[in-house]
N, C-alpha and C positions, 0 to 999 in steps of 0.2 A: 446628689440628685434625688427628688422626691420618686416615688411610686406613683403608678400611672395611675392606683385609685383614689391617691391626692386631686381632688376637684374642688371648684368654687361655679356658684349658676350666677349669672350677671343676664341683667337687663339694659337693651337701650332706651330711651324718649325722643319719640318725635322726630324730628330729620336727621338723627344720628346715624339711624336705619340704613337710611342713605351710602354707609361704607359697610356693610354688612351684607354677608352674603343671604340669599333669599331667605330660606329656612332659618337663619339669625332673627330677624327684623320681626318686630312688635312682640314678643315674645320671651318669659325668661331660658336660658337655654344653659346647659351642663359644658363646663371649658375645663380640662385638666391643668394643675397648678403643680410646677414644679421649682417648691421655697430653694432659696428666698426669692420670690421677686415682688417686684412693686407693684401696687395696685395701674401705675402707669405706666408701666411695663406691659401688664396684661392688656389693658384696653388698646397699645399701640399696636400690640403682635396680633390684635382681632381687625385692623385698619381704619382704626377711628385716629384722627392728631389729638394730640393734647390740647390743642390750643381750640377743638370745637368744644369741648368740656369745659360747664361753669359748676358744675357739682356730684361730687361722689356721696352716695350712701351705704356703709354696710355697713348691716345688721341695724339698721333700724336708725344709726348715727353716721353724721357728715365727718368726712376722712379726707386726708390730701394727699398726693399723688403717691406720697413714701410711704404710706400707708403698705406696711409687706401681708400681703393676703394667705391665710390662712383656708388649713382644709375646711369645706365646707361651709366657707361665709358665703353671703346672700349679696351681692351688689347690684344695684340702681344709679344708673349714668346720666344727668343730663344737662343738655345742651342751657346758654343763656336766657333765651327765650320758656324755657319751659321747665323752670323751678319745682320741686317737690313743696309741696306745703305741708306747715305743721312742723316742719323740720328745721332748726337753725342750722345757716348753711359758712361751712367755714372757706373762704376763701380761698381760691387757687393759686394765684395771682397776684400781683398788685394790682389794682384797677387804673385803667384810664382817666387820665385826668385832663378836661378840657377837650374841645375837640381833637381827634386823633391824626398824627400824621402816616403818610403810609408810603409803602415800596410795596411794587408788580416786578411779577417775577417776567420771565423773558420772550413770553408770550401773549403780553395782555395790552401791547400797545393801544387798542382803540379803547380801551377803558382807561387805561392812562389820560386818555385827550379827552373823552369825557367828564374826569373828574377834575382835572383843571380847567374846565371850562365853566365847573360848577365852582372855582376857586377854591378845592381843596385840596393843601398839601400833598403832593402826589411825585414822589421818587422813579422813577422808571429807567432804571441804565440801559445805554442805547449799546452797547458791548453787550455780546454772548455772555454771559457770567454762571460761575460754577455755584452749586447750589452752595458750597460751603462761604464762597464767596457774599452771596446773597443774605446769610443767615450771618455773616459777620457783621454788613451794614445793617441791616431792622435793629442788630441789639446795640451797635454803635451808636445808632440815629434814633433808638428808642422808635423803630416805627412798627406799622403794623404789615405784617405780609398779606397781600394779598397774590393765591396761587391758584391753579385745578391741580399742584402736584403735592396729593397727601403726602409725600414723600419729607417733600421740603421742610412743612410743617411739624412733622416731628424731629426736627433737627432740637436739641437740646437750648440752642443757644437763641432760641425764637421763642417769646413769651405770650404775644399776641399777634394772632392770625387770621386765618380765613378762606376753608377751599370752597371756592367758588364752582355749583351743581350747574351751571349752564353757559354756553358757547357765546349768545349773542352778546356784545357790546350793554344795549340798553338792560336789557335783564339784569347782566351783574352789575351795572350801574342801581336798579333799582334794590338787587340786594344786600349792596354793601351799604346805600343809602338807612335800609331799614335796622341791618344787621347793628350796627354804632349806632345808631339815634342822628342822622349827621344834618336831617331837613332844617336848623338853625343857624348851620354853620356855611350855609351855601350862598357864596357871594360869585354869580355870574360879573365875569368880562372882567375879572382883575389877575389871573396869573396867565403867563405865556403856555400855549398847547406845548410847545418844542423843548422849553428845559424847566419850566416849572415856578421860572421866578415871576417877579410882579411885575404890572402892567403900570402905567403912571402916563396921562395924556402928553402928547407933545404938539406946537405949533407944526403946521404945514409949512413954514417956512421953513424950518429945521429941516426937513427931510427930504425935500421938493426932489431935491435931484436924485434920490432914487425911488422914487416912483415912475412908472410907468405915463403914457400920453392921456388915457383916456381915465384912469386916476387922479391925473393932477385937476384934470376938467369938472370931473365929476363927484367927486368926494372931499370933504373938507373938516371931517375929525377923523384923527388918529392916535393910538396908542403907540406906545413900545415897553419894550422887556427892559427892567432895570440890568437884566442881566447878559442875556444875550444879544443887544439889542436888535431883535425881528420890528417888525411894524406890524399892527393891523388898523383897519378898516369897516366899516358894514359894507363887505360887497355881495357878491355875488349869492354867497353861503349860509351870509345871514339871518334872513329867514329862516331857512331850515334850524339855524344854530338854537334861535330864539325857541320854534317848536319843541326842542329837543329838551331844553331847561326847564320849560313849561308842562311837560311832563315826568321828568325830572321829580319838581317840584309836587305834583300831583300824585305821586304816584305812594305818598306814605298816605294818601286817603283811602287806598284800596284795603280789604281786608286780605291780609295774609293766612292761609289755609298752610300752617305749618306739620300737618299730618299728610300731606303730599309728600311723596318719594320721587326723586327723579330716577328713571333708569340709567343702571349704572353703563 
């Protein structure tokens, strides 16, 4: 074990802050290093995931997670959105390819339904599932997690993720939106809210008899689930449904102010 006057001073960028205790945040700060560890070691035992990290610097040159940190080096962390420049940056990762699919962890049901509403790929096991459980299907299913449990997110076997800084539904809908690039990929009204598969019109007469009296009277397109077979309809909800996309939709025109913190 090293000496407690074995140190390295690291910096975060930008909404990395965000897992950092107050006195950490915007600022570079002195952390004690006790070799060998990994540069991804360090940054996890400070409660940032690996998986918010699109680039390491020390000493003036980009480094990958095995990077084992030495007394006295200088590090610079930061997030996707907020690249160092001048710097060639080496990969963390493999990078996404194509739009991305994803799995919510076990409390994010209403972001679940909105992002199948917007027709993207969207995993959601309706089972209590153990974190380890969870982190088995992302890397089976090549998906991306999306959690508020930084916990999760450094689980080893999770390559691509995302803790989500706020509670409402629409919010982290709008940040996972911005977070991927995903405003291409959004095809309303073609996967099932309930399991996720795809939607395919069917005749009224196919269905008739399970529908309800004042359904059969009143409405006359329907969808259903290749998979589970649900039905839908424009009733009641619709509306709202349609507002909901529409902002949805809108909401990568906003300027994102990525030097905000939320409290923790």
């Amino acid at each position: 074990m090293g000496e407690m006057s074995n140190r390295i001073t690291i910096q975060f960028f930008a909404d990395l802050n965000f897992f950092l205790k107050v006195e950490q945040r915007e600022r570079p700060f002195s952390h004690p290093l006790f070799p060998p560890a990994t540069i991804k070691h360090l940054i996890e035992s400070l409660g940032v995931p690996h998986t918010e990290v699109d680039a390491i610097v020390s000493n003036g040159r980009s480094v990958t997670f095995d990077y084992l940190a030495q007394p006295d080096d200088v590090f610079a962390v930061y997030p996707p959105f907020a690249l160092p420049e001048g710097i060639p940056v080496v990969p963390l990762r493999e990078p996404l390819t194509g739009p991305p699919s994803f799995i919510l962890d076990n409390h994010l049901g209403r972001l679940a339904r909105y992002m199948r509403l917007l027709g993207l790929d969207t995993l959601y096991p309706r089972d209590h599932l153990l974190d380890a459980e969870l982190a088995q299907m992302a890397h089976d299913g090549q998906r991306v997690m999306l959690t508020r449990d930084r916990g999760l997110l450094m689980r080893n076997l999770i390559t691509h993720g995302y803790c989500l800084r706020t509670k409402g539904g629409e919010e982290q809908l709008t940040a996972v939106l911005q977070r991927y690039h995903l405003y291409e990929a959004i095809r309303p009204w073609t996967r099932c809210l309930q399991c996720n598969g795809f939607l395919q019109p069917v005749a009224k007469s196919q269905i008739i008899d399970r529908l309800q009296p004042k359904t059969k009277q009143y409405f006359h397109e329907f969808q259903k689930c290749i998979t589970c077979d649900q039905i839908y309809w424009k009733g009641s909800h619709f509306e709202a449904l349609v507002a909901l996309v529409e902002r949805a939709k809108n909401s990568g025109d906003k300027t994102e102010d990525q030097s905000l913190i939320p409290s923790l």
